[in-house]
N, C-alpha and C positions, 0 to 999 in steps of 0.2 A: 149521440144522446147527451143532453145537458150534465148528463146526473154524472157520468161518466168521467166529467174535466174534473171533478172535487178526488173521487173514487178511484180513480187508476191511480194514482198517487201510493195508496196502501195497500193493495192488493194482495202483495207479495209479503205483509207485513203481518195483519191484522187476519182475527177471525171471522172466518165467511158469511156468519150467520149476523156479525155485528154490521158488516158492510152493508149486509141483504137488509136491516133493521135501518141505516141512516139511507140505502137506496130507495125507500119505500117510504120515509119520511120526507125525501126530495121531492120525490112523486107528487106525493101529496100536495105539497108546495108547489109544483110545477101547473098541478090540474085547476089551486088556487087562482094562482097569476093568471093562468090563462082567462080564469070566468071573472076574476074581476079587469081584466083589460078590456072586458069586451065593455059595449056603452050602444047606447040609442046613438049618440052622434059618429055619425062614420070617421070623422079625423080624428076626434079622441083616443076612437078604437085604435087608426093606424097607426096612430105616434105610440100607444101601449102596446101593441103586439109589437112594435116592429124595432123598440127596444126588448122586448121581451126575446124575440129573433137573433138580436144580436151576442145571447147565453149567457156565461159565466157562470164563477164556480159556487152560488149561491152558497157563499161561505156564512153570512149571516145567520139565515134560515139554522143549515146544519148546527151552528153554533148555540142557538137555543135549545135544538134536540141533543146535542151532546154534552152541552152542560143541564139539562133536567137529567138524562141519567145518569151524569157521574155523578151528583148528591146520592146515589145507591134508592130514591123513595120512588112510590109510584106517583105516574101523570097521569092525564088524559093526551094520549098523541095527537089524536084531529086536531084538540087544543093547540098545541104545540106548532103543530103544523101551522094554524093558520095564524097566528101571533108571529110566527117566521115569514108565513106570506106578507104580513104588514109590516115587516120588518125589512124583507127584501124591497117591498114597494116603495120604501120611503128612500133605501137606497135607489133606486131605478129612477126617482125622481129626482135626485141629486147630480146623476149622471147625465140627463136629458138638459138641467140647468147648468151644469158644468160647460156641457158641449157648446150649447151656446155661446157661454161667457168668452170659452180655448176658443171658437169659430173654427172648433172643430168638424172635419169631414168627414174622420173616420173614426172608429173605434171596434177595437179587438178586427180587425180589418176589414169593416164593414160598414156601411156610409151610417152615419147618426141619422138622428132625427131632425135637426137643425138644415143639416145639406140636404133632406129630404121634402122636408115640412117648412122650413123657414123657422126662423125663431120664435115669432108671439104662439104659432101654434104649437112646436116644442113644448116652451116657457108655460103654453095654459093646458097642455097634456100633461106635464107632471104636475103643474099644481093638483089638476084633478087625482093623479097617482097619490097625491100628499092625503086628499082629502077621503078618499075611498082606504087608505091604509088609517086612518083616523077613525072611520064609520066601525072596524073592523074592531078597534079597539077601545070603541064606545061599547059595542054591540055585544063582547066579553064583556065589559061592567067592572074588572078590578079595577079599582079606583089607584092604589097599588101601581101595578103594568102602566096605569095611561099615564099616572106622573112623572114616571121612569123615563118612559119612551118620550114626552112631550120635554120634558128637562133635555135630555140629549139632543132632540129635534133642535131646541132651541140654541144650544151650546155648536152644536154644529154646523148651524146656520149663523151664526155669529163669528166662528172658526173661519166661514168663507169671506166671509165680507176683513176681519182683522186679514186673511190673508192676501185680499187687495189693497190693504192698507201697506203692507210691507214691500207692497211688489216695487221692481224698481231699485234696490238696496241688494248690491252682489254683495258689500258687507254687514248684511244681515247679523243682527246680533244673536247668540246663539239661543239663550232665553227665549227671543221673543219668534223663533223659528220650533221652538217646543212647543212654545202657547199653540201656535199654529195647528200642529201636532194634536196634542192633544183634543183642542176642540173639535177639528175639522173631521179626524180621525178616532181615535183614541175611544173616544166620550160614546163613540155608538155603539163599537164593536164592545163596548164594558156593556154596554147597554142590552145588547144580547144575550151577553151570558149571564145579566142580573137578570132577565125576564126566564132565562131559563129556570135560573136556582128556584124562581116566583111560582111557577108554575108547578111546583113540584111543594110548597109549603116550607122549601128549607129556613132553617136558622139563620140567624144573623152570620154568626162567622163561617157555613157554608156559602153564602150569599155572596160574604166581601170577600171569600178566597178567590171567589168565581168571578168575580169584579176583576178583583187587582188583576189573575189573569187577562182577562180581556183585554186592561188597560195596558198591558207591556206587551203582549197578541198585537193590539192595533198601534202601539208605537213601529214595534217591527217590522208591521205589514209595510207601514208609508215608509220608511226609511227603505224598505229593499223595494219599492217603490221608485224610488230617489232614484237608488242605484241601477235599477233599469232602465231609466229615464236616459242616462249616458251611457249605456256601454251593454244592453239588450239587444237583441235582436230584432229590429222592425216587423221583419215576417216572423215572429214568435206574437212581438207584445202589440202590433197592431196597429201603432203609433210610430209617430218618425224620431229620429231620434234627436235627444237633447230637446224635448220639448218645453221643458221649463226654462231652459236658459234662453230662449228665443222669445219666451212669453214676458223675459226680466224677471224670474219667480227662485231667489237664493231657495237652494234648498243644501242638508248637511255635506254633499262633496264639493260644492262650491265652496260653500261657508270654511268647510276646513281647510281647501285650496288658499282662498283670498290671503293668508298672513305670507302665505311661502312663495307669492309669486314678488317679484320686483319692480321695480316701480315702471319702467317701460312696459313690465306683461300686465301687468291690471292697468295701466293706460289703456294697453290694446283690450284688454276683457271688458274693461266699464263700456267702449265704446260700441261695442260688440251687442252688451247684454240685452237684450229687448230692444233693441236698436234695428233689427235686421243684421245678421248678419252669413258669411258663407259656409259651404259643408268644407272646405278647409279648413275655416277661422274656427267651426265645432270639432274637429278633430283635433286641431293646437290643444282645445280647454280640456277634452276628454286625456289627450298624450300625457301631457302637466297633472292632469289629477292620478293618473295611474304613475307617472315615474313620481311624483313627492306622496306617495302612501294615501292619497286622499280615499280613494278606493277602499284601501286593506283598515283605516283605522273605522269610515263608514260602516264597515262589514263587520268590526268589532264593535261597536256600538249597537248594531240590531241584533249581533250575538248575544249583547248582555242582556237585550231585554224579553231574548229569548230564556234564558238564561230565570230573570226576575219572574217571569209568566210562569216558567214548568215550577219552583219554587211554592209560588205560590197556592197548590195545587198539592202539598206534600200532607196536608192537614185531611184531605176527604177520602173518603172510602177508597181502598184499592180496588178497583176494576176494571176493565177492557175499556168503559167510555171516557174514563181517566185517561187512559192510557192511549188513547186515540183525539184526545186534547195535547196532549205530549208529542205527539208525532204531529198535530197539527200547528206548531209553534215551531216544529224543525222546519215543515215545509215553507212556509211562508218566506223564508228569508233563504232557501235552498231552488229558489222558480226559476225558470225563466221565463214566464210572460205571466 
């Protein structure tokens, strides 16, 4: 069960009755996606179901229910719910345009929609994902929620295209591999937790605590990201490994790598990079990043901004859904796929 990749996670941690409370809000979520995937046109429907098939730990979703309850006020859950379902969807359709862009096959080990459908069908299934997440957040009416959500859309989509711009450059500047960061990343997952705080009527300074979390939540996420990228397990994460290095895509354990290699090994890495290169020549870069610490200082850096996230979160009510935001910023950066 979908609900289940998020949820096992805390089990052994968290009170039963709060798991039963955000499994029931997945739920909810899940029966959403499902009726908005569906569509009069049959390839619509299959490119939506058939990323919807492919699971995941609908961390978005959760993230708006968990930050409306840690403000301590009351919601509307359905609400909640489906403002998650439009939130997941607009993820889903970034993943569908991703896959194309990677000419990707697989994901989480199961063939995309691209290797299924071809790309312009992909490409015009998520737009439609884009626009049916848009109706949903017309159809709420906060005017609020839609400028939220539409500023991020827009930041995020602009995050993809700057990170085409950079590809290409193993020595990435470290700045402009943040920008990246942020936009790409960063900017939605704050953006969940601000539609959370919304939905609940909070204050301004509950609102930007629940922000600034999100915003160092979703640095973290992408960086241990990164770091699964080299040195994950394929049969865990789905994807083969070293995918960004292969794509030419500097990300933080290259970026750290590149000053410490010497001038013969970054001869052999520039040629390597997005160039095609062999699963020996990926093991050299992965060997190099784990013997000069590239590894271990990447892993303190998403520590820190684990670190920034639970912090920022010390100002709001103490309660279990706090506290399961806190244990959500350890896991991120503690996965393995």
């Amino acid at each position: 069960m979908k609900v289940a990749s998020f949820l096992d996670r805390f089990q052994s941690q968290v009170p039963a009755d709060v798991l039963a409370q955000v499994a029931a809000h997945t739920l909810t979520v899940e029966d959403e996606l499902l009726r908005q995937t569906g569509s009069r046109v049959p390839l619509v429907q299959e490119v939506g179901r058939l990323t919807l098939a492919g699971g995941g730990k609908r961390l978005r979703p959760a993230l708006v229910h968990l930050a409306a309850k840690a403000t301590g006020r009351p919601f509307l859950a359905e609400r909640a719910a489906r403002l998650g379902a439009a939130l997941e969807m607009v993820h889903m359709a970034t993943l569908i345009h991703d896959d194309v862009i990677d000419h990707a096959a697989t994901r989480r080990g199961k063939p995309t929609s691209a290797a299924v459908h071809g790309p312009t069908a992909s490409i015009l299934g998520g737009d439609v994902l884009l626009a049916k997440a848009m109706a949903i957040l017309a159809t709420d009416g906060d005017l609020s929620i839609i400028r939220t959500v539409a500023e991020a859309v827009v930041e995020m989509a602009e995050g993809e295209v700057h990170e085409v711009e950079v590809r290409g450059k193993p020595d990435l500047d470290l700045d402009d591999h943040y920008r990246v960061l942020r936009m790409k990343t960063a900017a939605f997952i704050e953006c969940c937790c601000r539609v959370g705080a919304k939905v609940t009527g909070a204050t301004e300074p509950e609102e930007e605590a629940l922000a600034t979390y999100g915003h160092h939540l979703g640095l973290a996420f992408q960086i241990a990201d990164d770091l699964l990228d080299y040195r994950g397990d394929p049969a865990k994460t789905g994807k083969p490994l070293a995918t960004d290095f292969k794509e030419g895509q500097a990300t933080l354990p290259l970026i750290d790598l590149w000053p410490k290699l010497n001038t013969a090994e970054r001869d052999k890495a520039r040629v390597w990079f997005g160039n095609g290169c062999t699963e020996s020549d990926l093991r050299q870069v992965v060997e190099w990043m784990d013997e000069r610490g590239s590894f271990r200082r990447t892993e303190e850096i998403a520590h820190g901004h684990v670190a920034s996230a639970r912090l920022a979160l010390a100002d709001l009510p103490g309660n279990r859904e706090r506290d399961l935001l806190l244990m959500v910023a350890e896991m991120v950066v503690n996965r393995d796929h």
